[in-house]
N, C-alpha and C positions, 0 to 999 in steps of 0.2 A: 691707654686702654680703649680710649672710642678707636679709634685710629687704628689699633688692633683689627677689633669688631668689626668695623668697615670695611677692613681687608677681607677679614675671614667672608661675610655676607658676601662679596663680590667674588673671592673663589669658590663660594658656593653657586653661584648665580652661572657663573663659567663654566662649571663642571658641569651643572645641571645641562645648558645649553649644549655644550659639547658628547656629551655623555649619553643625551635625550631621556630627560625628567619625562615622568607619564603626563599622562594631559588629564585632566581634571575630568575629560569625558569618555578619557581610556575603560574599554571591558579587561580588566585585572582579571574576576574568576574564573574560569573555563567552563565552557558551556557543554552540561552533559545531556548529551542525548540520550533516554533510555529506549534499549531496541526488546520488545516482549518478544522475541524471535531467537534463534539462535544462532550462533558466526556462520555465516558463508548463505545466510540466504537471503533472497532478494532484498529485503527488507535492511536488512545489516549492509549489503554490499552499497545501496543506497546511502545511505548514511554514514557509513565511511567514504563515500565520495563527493559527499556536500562539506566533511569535515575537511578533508584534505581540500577543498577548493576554497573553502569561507580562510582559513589558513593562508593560501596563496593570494589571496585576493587583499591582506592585510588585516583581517579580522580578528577576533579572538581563538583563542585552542577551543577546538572540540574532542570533547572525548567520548568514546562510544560505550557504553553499560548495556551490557546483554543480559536481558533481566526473563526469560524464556519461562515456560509452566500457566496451565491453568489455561489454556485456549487463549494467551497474551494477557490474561486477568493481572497477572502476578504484577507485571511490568507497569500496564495500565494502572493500576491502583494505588503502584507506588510512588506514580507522577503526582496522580491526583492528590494526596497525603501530602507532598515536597512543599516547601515553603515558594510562596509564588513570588520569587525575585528575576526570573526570567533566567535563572542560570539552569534549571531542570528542566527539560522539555522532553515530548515522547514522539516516538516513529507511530504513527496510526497509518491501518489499513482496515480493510473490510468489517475487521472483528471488532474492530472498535466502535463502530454501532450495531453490529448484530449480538453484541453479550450484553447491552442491557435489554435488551426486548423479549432473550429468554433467558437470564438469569435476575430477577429483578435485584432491585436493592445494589447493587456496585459502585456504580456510580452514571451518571448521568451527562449526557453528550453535549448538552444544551448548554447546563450550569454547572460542572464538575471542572469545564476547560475552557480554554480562549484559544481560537484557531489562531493559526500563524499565517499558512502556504502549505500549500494544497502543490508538492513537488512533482509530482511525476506519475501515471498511469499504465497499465498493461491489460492486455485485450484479455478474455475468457474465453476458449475455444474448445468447441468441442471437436473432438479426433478418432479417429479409427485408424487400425495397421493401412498400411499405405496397399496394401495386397488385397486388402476385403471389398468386399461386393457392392459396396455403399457408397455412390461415389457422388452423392448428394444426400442431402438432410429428410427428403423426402423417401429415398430409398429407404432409410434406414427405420423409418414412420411407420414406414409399411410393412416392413419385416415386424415388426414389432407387434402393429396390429392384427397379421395373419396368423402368430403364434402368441398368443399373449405370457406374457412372465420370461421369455426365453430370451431374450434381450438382457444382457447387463449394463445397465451403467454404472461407471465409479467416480470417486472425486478424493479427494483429500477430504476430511470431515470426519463425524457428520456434523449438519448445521454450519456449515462455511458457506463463501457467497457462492463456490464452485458447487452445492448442494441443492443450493438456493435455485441456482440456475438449471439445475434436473428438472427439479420438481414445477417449473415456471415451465419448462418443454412437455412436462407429463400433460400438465393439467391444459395448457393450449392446445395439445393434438390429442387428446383423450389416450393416450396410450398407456398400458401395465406393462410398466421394466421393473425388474429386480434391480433394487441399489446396494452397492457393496462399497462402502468406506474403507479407506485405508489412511495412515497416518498422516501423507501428505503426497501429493501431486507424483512423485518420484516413481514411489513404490503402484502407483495406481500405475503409471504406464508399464512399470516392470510388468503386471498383472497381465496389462493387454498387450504387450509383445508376446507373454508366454499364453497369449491363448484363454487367459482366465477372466477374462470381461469382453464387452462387447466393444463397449466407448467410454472415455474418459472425459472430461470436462476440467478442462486445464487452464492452470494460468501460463499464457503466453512464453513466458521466460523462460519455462521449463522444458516446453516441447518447440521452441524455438529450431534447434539445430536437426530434431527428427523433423518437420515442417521441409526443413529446405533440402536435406537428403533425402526425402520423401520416404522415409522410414513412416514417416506418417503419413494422414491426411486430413488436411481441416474440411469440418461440415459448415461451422454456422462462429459467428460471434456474438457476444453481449452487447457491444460497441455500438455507437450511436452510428457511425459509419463504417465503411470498410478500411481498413489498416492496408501503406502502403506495401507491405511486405507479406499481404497477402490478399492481391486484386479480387482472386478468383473466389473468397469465401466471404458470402453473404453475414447479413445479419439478421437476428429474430427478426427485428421490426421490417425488413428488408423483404423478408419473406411473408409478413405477415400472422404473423407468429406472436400475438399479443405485442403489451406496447413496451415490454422490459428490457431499459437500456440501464447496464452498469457496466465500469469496467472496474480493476483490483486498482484502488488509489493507492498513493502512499504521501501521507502530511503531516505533518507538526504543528501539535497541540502543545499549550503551557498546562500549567495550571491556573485554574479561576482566579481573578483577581489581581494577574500580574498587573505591574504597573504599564498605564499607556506608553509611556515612551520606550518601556524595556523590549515589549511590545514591538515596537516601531523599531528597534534596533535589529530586534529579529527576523522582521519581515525584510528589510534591507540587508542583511547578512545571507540569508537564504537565498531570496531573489535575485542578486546580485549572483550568487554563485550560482547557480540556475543558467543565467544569461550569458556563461560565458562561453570563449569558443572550444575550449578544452576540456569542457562536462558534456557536450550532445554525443560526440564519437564513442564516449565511455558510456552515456546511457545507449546507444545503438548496441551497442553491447552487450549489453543485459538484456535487451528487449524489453527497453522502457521509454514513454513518452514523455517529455517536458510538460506541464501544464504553467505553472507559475501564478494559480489563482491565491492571493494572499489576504489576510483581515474578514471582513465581514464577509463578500462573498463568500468565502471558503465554506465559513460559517453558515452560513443557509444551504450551502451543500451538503453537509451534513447534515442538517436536519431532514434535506428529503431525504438523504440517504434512509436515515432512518426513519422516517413513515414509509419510506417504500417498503424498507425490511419487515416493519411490523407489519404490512398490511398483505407480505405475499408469506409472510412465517404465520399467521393466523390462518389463512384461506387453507395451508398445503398444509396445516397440521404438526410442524417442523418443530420439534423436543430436543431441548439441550441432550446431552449425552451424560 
């Protein structure tokens, strides 16, 4: 009978080896990402390309949960709730410090979550038909200011960061524009090709392909610099134009309390996939930039983010909807 046993433990032992037993430090659960957004937008196309790459690169499965409603509340909230083992994690972008500051009580940027990586960013531009008379930021000022109210602008919103960035242009050149919200970024430019706005304030991504067929034209960017794919358009601070630089991030937040190392597993599953040679031609693509800021940094980024947010949504008056 030992003799037996010894057998048996040693074809166990082989099979495991040959077979490949998990390692003791193996990620078993699959890591789900929840995206407050819904499929096929920036947001989601991000995240399914860190999934498919963390996948390639020998990591864990990720899986994508599209958790959409409530200006990303829905999604957001549902992170914050998940048990903090590092298997729930959320797609954060802009809204995810701009909804505590005007919906209180939700949850909290600071102590609600633990940064991860801070993935990838895209410029905010403001645009006008590639046809109209405005063929700098200054023209369009001035038009503004000779007719007051006759100027539209629009954005996706309202109270988004593309909103945000109106109301930072009004109050730096003292000018009265009409603002017209529309659902999101898409329908605003449909707006202004058909004539029904003046200017849009877009995220990058979207008016990327009117950009280079010059269906459009860029005036100005949020961007701490000028984007190489678009030499010719300034920035706020470039011009003088008050001192507000943002551009649309996109990062992974846990929930509070995860464990450090789950933590640490993360930040190297992301980052790692980030850095490789076959995610930059796919973010070129979308019209997104690498950043790869992960852990604490991140985390202090978000905090200005949001004292910036509170302190230009207090000044400009800016109400939840």
């Amino acid at each position: 009978m030992r003799m037996l046993a010894t057998l048996g433990a040693v074809c166990l032992a082989v099979m495991a080896i040959a077979f490949g037993a998990p390692r003791a430090d193996a990620q078993q659960t699959p890591i789900k990402i929840v995206v407050p957004y819904p499929p096929g937008s920036g947001p989601d196309i991000l995240s399914r390309l860190m999934a498919e790459q963390i996948g390639r690169d020998g990591g864990p499965t990720v899986v994508i949960e599209n958790r959409p409603g409530g200006g990303t509340l829905i999604g957001t909230e549902t992170v914050a709730r998940a048990e903090p083992d590092g298997n729930t994690v959320l797609l954060a972008a802009n809204s995810f410090v701009i909804n505590p500051v005007l919906k209180k009580g939700n949850y909290d940027v600071a102590t609600s979550f633990d940064p991860v990586c801070y993935l990838a960013g895209t410029p905010m531009v403001l645009v006008v038909q590639g046809e109209a008379p405005y063929k700098t930021l200054a023209d369009l000022v001035a038009a503004a200011r000779a007719k007051p109210g006759s100027i539209v602008f629009s954005s996706g919103g309202p109270a988004s960061s593309l909103h945000v960035a109106i109301e930072v242009l009004k109050r730096a050149t003292n000018i009265d524009v009409t603002y017209v919200p529309y659902a999101g970024t898409a329908p605003s430019v449909n707006a202004l090709m058909g004539g029904h706005v003046t200017a849009v304030w877009a995220d990058y991504p979207t008016v990327v392909s009117q950009l280079k067929s010059g269906t459009l034209r860029g005036l100005v960017t949020t961007s701490a610099k000028r984007i190489a794919p678009l030499p010719d358009v300034p920035t706020l601070k470039e011009l003088g134009i008050g001192s507000y630089e943002a551009d649309i991030f996109y990062g992974i937040v846990a929930p509070a309390k995860t464990p450090p190392d789950m933590l640490n597993k993360l930040t190297g599953w992301f980052s790692t996939a980030l850095k490789t040679s076959e995610i930059q031609p796919r973010l070129d693509q979308q019209g997104l930039f690498p950043v790869g800021q992960c852990g604490a940094p991140f985390g202090a980024y978000l905090r200005k983010m949001s004292d910036d947010y509170r302190q230009i949504i207090a000044a400009s008056n800016i109400k939840a909807d």
